[in-house]
C-alpha positions as CSV (number, residue, x, y, z in Angstrom):
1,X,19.6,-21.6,-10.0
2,X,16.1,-20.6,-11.1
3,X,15.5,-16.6,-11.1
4,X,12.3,-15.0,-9.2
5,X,10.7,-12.8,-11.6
6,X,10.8,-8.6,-10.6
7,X,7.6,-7.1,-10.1
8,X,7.2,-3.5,-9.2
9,X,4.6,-0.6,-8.2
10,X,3.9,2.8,-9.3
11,X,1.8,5.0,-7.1
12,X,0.1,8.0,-8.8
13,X,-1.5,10.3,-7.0
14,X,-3.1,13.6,-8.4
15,X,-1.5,16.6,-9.0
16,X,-3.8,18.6,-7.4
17,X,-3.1,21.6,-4.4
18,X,-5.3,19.2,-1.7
19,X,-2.7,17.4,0.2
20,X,-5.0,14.2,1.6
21,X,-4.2,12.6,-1.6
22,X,-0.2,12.3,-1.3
23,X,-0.8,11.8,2.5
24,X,-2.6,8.7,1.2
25,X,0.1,7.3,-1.6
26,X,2.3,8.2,1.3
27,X,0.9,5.9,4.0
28,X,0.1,2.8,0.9
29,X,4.2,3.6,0.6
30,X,4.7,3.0,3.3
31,X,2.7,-0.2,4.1
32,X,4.0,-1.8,1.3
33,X,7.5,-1.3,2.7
34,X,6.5,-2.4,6.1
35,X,4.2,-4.7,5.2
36,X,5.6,-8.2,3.2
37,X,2.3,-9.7,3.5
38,X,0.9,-7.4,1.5
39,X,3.7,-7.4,-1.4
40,X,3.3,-11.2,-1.4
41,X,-0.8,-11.1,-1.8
42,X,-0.4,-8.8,-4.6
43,X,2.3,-10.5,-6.1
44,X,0.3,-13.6,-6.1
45,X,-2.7,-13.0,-7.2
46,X,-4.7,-12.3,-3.8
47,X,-6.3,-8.8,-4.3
48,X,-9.1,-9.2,-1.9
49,X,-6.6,-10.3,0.9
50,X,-4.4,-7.7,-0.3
51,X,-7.0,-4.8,0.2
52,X,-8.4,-6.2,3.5
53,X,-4.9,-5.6,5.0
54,X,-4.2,-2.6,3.4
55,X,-7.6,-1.4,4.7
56,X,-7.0,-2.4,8.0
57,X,-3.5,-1.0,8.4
58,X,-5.2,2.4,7.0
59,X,-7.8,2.1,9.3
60,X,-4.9,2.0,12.1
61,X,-3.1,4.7,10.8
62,X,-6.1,7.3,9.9
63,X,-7.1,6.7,13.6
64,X,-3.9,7.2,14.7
65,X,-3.5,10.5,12.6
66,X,-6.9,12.1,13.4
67,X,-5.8,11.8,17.3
């Protein structure tokens, strides 16, 4: 049986008293739950892919929000 190796994240956002910031980390989270595609472009190597989704679903989800 051949093992898949782990990879993990850590989002850091700053510690600061503006709240945009961790509303950010919060949606990226999020996407990365919701979002397999993403995971798998990151985890293999695709970054530009990666981002392009990512910046489309926060496109989505900032024009959602500011409704």
């Amino acid at each position: 049986m051949k093992c898949q190796p782990l990879c993990g994240f850590v989002l850091l956002a700053p510690d600061t008293d503006d709240p945009i910031p961790v509303e950010v980390m919060r949606m990226v989270s999020a996407q990365l739950i919701e979002e397999p595609e993403l995971i798998e472009r990151l985890r293999t190597g695709q970054r530009d892919a990666a981002v392009q989704l990512l910046e489309e679903k926060l496109d989505c989800l900032f024009s959602e929000h500011g409704d």
